[in-house]
C-alpha positions as CSV (number, residue, x, y, z in Angstrom):
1,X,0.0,0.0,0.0
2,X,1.1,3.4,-1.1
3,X,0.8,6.3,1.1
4,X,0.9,9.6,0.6
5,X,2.8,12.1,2.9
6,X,-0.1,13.8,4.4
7,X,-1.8,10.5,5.0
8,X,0.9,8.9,7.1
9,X,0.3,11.1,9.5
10,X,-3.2,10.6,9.9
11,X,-3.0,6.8,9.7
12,X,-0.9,7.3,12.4
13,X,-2.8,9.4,14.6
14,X,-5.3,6.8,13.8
15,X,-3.8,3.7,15.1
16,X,-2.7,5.5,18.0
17,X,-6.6,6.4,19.0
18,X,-7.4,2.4,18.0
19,X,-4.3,1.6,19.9
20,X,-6.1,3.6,22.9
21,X,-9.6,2.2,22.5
22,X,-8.5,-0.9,23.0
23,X,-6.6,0.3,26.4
24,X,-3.5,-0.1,25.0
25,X,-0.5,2.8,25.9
26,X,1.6,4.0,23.0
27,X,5.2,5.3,24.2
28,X,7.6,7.0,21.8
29,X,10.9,5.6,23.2
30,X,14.4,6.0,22.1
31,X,16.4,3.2,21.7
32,X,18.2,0.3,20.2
33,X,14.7,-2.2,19.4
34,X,12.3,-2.2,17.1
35,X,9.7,-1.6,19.1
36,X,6.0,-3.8,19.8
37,X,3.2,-4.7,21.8
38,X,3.7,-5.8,25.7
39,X,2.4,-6.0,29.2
40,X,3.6,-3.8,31.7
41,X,2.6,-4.3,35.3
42,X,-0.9,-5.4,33.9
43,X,-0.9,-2.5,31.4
44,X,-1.4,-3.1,27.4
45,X,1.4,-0.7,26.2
46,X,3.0,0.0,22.5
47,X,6.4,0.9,22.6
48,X,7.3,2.5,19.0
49,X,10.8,3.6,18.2
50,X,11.1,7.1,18.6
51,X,13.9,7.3,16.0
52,X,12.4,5.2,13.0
53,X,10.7,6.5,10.7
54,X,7.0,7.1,9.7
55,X,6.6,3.7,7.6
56,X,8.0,1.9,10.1
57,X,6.2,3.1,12.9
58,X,3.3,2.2,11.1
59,X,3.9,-0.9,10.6
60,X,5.0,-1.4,14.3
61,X,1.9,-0.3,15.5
62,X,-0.2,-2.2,13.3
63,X,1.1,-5.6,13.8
64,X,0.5,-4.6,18.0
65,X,-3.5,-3.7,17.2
66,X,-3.5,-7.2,14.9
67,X,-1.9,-9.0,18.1
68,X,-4.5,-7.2,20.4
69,X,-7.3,-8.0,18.3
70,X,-8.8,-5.6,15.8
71,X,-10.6,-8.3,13.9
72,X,-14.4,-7.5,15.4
73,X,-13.7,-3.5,15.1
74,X,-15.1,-1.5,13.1
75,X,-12.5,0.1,11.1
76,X,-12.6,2.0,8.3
77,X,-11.4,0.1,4.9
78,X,-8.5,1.9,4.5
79,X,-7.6,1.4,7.7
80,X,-8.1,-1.9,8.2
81,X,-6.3,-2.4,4.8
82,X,-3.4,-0.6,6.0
83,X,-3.0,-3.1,9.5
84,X,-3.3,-6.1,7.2
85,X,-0.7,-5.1,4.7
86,X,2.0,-3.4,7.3
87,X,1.6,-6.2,10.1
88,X,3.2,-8.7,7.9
89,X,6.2,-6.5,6.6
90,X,9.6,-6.8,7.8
């Protein structure tokens, strides 16, 4: 899937507000990983890497909302086209 500039933004604005409905954290760190979805002292949390860049934290994020589950969600089409084509790219 081909994104434009302004739209990687807002698809990531939007898997961040996903991310929080399904009372999941998202944490811009810096660091040496890649980044993912974990549990934290009972707490659903994201951790993206701060330093990578848009595409990749994209993807990062959406291979989290596919491991939390956003299979029953509604989600817009683009959307949920976007999480099924980034969650599987290394």
């Amino acid at each position: 899937m081909k994104l434009k500039e302004k739209e990687i933004e807002e698809v990531l604005d939007e898997l961040k507000a996903i991310a929080n409905q399904l009372g999941a954290t998202v944490r811009f760190e810096k660091g040496d990983f890649k980044g993912g979805y974990c549990i934290l002292n009972d707490n659903k949390v994201i951790v993206v890497n701060k330093l990578a860049n848009l595409q990749r934290k994209i993807m990062i994020l959406s291979a989290a909302l596919k491991e939390l589950g956003v299979e029953k969600m509604y989600l817009t089409p683009k959307i949920r086209e976007v999480i099924e084509e980034m969650s599987g790219v290394e």
